[in-house]
N, C-alpha and C positions, 0 to 999 in steps of 0.2 A: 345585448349581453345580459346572462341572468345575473341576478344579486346575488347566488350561491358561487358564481365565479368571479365576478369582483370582490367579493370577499377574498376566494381566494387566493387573489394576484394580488391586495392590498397585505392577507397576514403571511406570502411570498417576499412581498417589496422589504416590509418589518423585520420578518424576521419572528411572526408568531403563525408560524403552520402549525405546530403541536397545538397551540390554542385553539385553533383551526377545528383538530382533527377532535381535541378533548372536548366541545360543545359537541358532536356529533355524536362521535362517540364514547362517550367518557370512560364506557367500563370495558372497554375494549383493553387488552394486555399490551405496554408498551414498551418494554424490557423484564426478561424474566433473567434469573442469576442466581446461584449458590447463595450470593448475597444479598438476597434478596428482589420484589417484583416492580412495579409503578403499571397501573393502569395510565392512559391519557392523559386521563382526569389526576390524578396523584404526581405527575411529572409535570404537567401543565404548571401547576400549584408549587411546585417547589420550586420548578424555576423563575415565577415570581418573586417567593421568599427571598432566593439567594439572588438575585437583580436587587432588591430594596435592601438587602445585607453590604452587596456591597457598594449601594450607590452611598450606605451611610457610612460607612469610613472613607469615604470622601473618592470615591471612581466615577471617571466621568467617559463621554464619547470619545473612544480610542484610547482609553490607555490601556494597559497589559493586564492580562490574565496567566497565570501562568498554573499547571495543576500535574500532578508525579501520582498517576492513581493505576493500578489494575483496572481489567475489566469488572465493573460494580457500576449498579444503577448514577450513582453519583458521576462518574464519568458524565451519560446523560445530561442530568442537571445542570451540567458546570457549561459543557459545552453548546445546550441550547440558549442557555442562559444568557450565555455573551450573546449569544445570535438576534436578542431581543433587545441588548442593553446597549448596543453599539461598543462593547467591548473588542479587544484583540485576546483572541485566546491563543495562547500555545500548549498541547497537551508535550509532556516529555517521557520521552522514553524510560522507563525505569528497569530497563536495562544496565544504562548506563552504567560505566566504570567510574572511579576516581572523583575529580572534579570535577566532572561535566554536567550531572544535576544541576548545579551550584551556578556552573559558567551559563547555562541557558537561563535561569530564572534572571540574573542580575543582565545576561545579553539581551533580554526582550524586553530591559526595562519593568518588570512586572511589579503592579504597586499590591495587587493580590497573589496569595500562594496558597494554593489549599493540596492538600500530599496528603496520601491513604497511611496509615501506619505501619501497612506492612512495609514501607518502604521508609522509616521510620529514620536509620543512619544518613540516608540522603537526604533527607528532609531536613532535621536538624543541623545539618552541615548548609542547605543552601539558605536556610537562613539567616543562620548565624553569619554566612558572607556577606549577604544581600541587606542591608539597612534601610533601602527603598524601601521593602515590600511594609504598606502600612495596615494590611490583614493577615494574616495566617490562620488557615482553619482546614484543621484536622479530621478525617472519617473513617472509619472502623476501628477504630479504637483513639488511645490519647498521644497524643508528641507533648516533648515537653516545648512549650513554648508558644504552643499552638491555641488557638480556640475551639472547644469542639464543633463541629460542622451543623451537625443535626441541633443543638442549643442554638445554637445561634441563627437559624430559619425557622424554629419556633416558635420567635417574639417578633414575625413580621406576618402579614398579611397575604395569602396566597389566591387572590384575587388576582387578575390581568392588570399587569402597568397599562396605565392610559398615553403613554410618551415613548413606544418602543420606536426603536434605531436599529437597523439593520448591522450588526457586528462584523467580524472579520475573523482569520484565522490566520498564522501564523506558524506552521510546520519546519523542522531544523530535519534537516539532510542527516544522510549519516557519514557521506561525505566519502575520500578515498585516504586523504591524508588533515593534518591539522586540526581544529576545535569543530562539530558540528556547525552547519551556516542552516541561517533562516532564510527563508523561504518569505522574501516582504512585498507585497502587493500593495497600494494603498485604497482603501475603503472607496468603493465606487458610488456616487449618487444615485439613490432610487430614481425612477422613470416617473414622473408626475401626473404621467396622463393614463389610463386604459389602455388606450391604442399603444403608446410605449409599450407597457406591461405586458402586450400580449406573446404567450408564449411561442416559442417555436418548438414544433414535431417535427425530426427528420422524419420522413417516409419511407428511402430507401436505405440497406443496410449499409451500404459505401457512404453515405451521409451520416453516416451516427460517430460521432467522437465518444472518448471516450478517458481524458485527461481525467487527473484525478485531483481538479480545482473542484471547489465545492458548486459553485454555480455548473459548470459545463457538466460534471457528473449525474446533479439536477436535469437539464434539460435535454442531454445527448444518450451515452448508453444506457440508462433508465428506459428509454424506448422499445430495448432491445426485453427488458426485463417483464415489462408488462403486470403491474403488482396491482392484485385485486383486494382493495384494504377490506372486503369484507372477510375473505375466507386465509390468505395469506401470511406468513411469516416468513423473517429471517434467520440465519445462523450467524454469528460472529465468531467466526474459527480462529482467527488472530490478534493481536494486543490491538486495542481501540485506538492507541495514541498513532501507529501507521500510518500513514495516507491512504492508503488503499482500503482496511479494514473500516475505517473511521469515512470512508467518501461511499464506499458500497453497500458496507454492512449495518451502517450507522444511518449516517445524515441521508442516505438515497431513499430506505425504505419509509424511516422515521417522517419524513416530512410528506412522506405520499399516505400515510397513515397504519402503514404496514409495522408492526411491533418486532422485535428482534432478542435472538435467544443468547446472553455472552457463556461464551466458555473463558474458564479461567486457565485452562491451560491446553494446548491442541495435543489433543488422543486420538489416534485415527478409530479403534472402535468405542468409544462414548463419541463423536462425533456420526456412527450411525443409530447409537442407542438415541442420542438425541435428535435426530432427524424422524425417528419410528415416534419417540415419545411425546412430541410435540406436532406430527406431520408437517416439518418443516418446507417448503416450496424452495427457496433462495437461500442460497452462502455463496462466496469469495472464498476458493484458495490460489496456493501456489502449488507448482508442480511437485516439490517436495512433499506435499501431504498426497499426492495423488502417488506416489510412489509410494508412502507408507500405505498406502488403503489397499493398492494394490497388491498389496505383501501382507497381508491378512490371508490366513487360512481359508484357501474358500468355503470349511465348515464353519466358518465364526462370520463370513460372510454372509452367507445364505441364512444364517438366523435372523438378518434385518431386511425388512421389506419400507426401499428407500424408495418406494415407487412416487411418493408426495413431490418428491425434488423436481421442480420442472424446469430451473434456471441455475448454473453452476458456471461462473464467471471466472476466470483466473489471471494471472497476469505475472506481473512484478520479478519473474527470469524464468528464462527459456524452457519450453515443456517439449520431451523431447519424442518425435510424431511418434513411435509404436504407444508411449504411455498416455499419449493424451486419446490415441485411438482404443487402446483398452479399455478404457476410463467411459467413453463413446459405449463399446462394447457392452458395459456393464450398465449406465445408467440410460443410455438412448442419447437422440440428438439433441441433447437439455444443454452443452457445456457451450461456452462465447469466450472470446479470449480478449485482451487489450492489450496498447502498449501504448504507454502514454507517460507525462512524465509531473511528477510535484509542480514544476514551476510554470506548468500549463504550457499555452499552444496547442496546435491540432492535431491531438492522438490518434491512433490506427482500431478498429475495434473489428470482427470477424465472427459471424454464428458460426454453428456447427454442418449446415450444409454448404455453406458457401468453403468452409475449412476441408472438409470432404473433397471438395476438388480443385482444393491448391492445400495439400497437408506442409501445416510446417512454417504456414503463411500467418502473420497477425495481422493481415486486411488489406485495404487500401485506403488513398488519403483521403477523409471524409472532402464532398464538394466543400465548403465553409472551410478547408484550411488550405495550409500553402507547406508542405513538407518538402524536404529535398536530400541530397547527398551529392555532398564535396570529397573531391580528394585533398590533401594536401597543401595542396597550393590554391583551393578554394576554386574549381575548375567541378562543374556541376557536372554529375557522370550520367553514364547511360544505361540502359537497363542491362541488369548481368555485369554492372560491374563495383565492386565490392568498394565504399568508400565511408566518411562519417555520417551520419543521419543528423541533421536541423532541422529544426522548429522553426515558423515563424512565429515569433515572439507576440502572447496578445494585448489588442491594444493599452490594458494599464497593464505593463512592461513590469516582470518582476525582478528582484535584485533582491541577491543575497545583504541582507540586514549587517550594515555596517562593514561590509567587506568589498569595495568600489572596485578593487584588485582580481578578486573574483569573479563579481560581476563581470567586467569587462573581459576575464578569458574566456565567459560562457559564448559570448554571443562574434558573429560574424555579422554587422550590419543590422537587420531588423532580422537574425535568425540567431538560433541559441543551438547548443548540442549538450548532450549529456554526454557526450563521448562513444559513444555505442555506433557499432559497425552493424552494416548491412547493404542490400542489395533489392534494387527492384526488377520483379522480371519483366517479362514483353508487353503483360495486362495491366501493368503499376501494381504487384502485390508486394508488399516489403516483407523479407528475410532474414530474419537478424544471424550475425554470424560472431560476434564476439564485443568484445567490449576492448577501444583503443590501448585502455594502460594494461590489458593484457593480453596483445597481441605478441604469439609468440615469432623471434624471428632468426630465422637459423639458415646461415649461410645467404642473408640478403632476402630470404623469401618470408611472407608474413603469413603465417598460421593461427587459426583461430579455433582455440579450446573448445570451443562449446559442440564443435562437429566433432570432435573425438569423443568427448562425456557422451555426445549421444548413441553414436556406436559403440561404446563399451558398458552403457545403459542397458545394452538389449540380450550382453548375456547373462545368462541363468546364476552366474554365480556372484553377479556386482551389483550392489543396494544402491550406492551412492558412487559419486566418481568428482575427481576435481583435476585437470588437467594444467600445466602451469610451466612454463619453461624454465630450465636449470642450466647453469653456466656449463658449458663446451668450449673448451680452449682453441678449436679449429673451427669450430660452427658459429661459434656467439652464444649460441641457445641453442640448447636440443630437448625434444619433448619426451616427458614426464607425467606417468597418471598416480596420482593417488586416490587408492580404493578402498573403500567399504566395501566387505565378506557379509552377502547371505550367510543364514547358521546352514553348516552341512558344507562347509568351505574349509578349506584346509588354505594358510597364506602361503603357500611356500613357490621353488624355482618351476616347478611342471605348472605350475597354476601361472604363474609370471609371462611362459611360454607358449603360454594357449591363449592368454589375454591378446598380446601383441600377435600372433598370428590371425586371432578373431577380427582384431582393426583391419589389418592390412588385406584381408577379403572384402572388406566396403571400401578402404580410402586410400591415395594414394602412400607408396612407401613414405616418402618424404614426411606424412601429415602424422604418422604412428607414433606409439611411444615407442622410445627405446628401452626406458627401464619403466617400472612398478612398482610405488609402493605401497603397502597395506598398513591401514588404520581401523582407530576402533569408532572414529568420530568424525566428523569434519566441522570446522568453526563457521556457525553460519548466522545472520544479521534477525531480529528476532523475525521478520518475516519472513524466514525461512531459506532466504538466497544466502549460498556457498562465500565466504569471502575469500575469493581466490588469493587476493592481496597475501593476506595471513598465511595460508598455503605454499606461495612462493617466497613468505622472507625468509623462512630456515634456510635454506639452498643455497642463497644468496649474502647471509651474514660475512662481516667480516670483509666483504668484499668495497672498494671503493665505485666501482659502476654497478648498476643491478639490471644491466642489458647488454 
């Protein structure tokens, strides 16, 4: 075995690959941003600093991390950082409404808190609840209460820690009802030997997982990605704190030495100015941006030459086959799909030829896992028939942080569900067809939304669509679309009548809507998925069942 590869399985085991990558190549670009860049060598160094910042207010192996920041180089910092210190990090949403800041920094225990300014009223808020936290430090500008960030890794040393500890991570769901839950895994022991350490390659593409834990995103669909650190980059088209954005666009390239471009806010054309500007190879979206891009002028398209993109990864809700074929159309056989889920297990991952001929499919079960589908009554189904999708759960078993009650509804035995509906066909390719808590069900039969958005997706005059069942005094449920208008759309009752005649030429009558409505918006989670939930509670107010 060379010494160039023990090194690099020993600063793998640690938890210092960017150190790795910053002796090699230090002045190589490791994050570029509006606010500002890090070479290797410059992010290497700071996540030193900010390791010795806060081993000195007293952070030790495994306690919390907790950080409320935009995409900005500091994100970075914070989160390799723990990676080195044997921290637990949780990045949070700064989305967030209300008190949920607040409730995640004080539910992961966090004894550090560092929050960007622009997020300034939540910041101040969760720490004035949280008395644990014994650091608070501030970046891009001041909070009151805070220390500032960049001061304070100034008067430490940006040399390599001689003691790093491989960290952990800690991601909060966004959940369907009640407070966000964590996502708690516990810290696994490094492999002590070489032979341990050595990696595994899947080879074939039914082998490649493709969860979006930080280890398995590391060593499963990365394969599929193939990232050459000399000539390479990425895009980060979505908020960093994600799972997805932060597993692919982040932690995947970063640690292979591959540097990555954040945007601070997703544009579908500055996301090709930025792929022309930087000849970017690799980004993560969801289907929603693939929709917006597709709904560019194709004069404003033809101005950028994306030909650099050789890898475009998507996942995280349904992309519906005419637009992921477009999308095909337009950039070539570059796009890969997954389906996988935060809490780990053996996700589904699918290139672009192998998608080519099963459209519609997000793969099969890599060999190394164990996926299935229960009905009901927990009776494992056969192929073509429509039931819930499990994980088998891996071996250190995660559990929602503090919620045993939780926990215990996810799982069937040593297998979990996120709740999502699908179908394997005769080859084991799985199908997803909707999601259990909104399965619509009208007159005893179960109907699932996501086949209607997709057929109501393909006419000319529908941007967006969100399908959701509304109370029927004879039926129980009967189905409901509400639509997004292309501009050159008029919302009115002819347009209503053309929609529903358009489904009921693809699907059968019963699956159609009955009525239509038109919006200017639809509420959707910041990575882009539809919350159908929110969709369906007007409908439903007032009412004491909501099925």
């Amino acid at each position: 075995m060379s010494e160039q590869l023990l090194d690099l399985m020993t600063a793998s085991r640690t938890g210092m690959l960017i150190a790795f990558h910053a002796e090699r190549r230090p002045d190589k670009p490791a994050v570029i941003s509006e606010f500002g860049s890090r070479t290797f060598s410059e992010l290497n160094a700071r996540c030193n600093q900010l390791v010795r910042t806060l081993r000195d207010a007293g952070l030790g192996v495994d306690d919390s991390v907790a950080m409320l920041m935009t995409n900005r180089p500091e994100f970075l910092e914070v989160f390799f950082a723990c990676s080195r210190a044997g921290f637990r990090i949780t990045p949070i949403n700064w989305h967030l409404t209300g008190d949920n800041a607040s409730y995640i920094v004080g539910n992961c225990e966090a004894k550090a808190f560092i929050a960007d300014a622009r997020c300034e009223v939540s910041a101040i808020e969760a720490l004035s609840d949280n008395p644990g936290v014994e650091i608070a430090l501030a970046t891009g500008g001041s909070i009151a209460g805070f220390i500032d960030y960049d001061e304070a890794l100034a008067t430490h040393s940006g040399d390599n820690i001689s003691d790093p500890v491989s960290g952990t991570q800690m991601l909060y769901t966004s959940g369907t009802t009640g407070r966000p839950k964590g996502v708690f895994r516990p810290r696994e022991q490094p492999a002590s030997t070489a032979q341990e350490m050595k990696p595994v390659t899947p080879s074939k593409p039914q082998e490649r997982s493709a969860t979006l834990t930080q280890s398995q995103a590391q060593t499963q669909g990365q394969s599929a990605a193939a990232y050459n650190p000399e000539t390479d980059l990425c895009l980060c088209t979505g908020p960093a704190y994600h799972a997805a954005p932060l597993a692919f666009n982040i932690n995947s390239p970063l640690i292979q030495g591959v540097g990555t471009v954040l945007m601070d806010k997703w544009d579908a054309e500055e996301t090709l100015r930025l792929i022309v500007t930087h000849s970017v190879t690799h980004t993560h979206m969801v289907a929603t941006m693939f929709h917006r891009l597709l709904a560019l002028p194709e004069s404003t398209r033809s101005k950028y030459d994306v030909s650099s993109m050789r890898f475009v990864l998507h996942g995280a809700a349904p992309c519906p086959v005419h637009v992921k074929q477009a999308m095909m159309d337009w950039l070539g056989p570059v796009i890969h799909e997954y389906y996988a889920a935060t809490e780990g297990g053996g996700g589904f991952f699918i290139g672009p030829e192998e998608w080519l001929s099963k459209p519609g499919s997000v793969g099969r079960s890599p060999a190394n896992a164990d996926n299935r589908i229960y009905d009901d009554d927990g009776k494992e189904l056969q192929s073509g028939e429509v039931g819930t999708i499990y994980f088998r759960a891996p071996a250190t078993r995660f559990e929602y942080f503090k919620d045993p009650e939780k926990t215990g509804k996810s799982y069937r035995g040593d297998y979990f569900t996120l709740g999502d509906m699908g179908y394997f066909d005769e080859d084991g390719y799985l199908f997803l067809t909707g999601r259990n808590a909104e399965t619509i069900i009208s007159g005893g039969v179960n109907i699932y939304p996501q086949e209607i958005d997709d057929a109501l997706l393909q006419h000319p005059a529908v941007s967006d669509c969100c399908t959701v069942g509304v109370p029927n005094e004879e039926w129980g449920e009967e189905v409901k679309s509400v639509v997004m208008l292309n501009a050159g759309f008029h919302a009115d009752q002819p347009l209503v009548d053309e929609l529903i005649t358009f489904t009921r030429e693809q699907l059968p009558a019963f699956k159609c809507p009955r009525t239509v409505d038109f919006v200017d918006d639809l509420p959707r989670l910041p990575s882009g998925k539809i919350q159908r939930r929110i969709v369906r509670e007007p409908y439903w107010a007032g009412r004491q069942r909501q099925i």
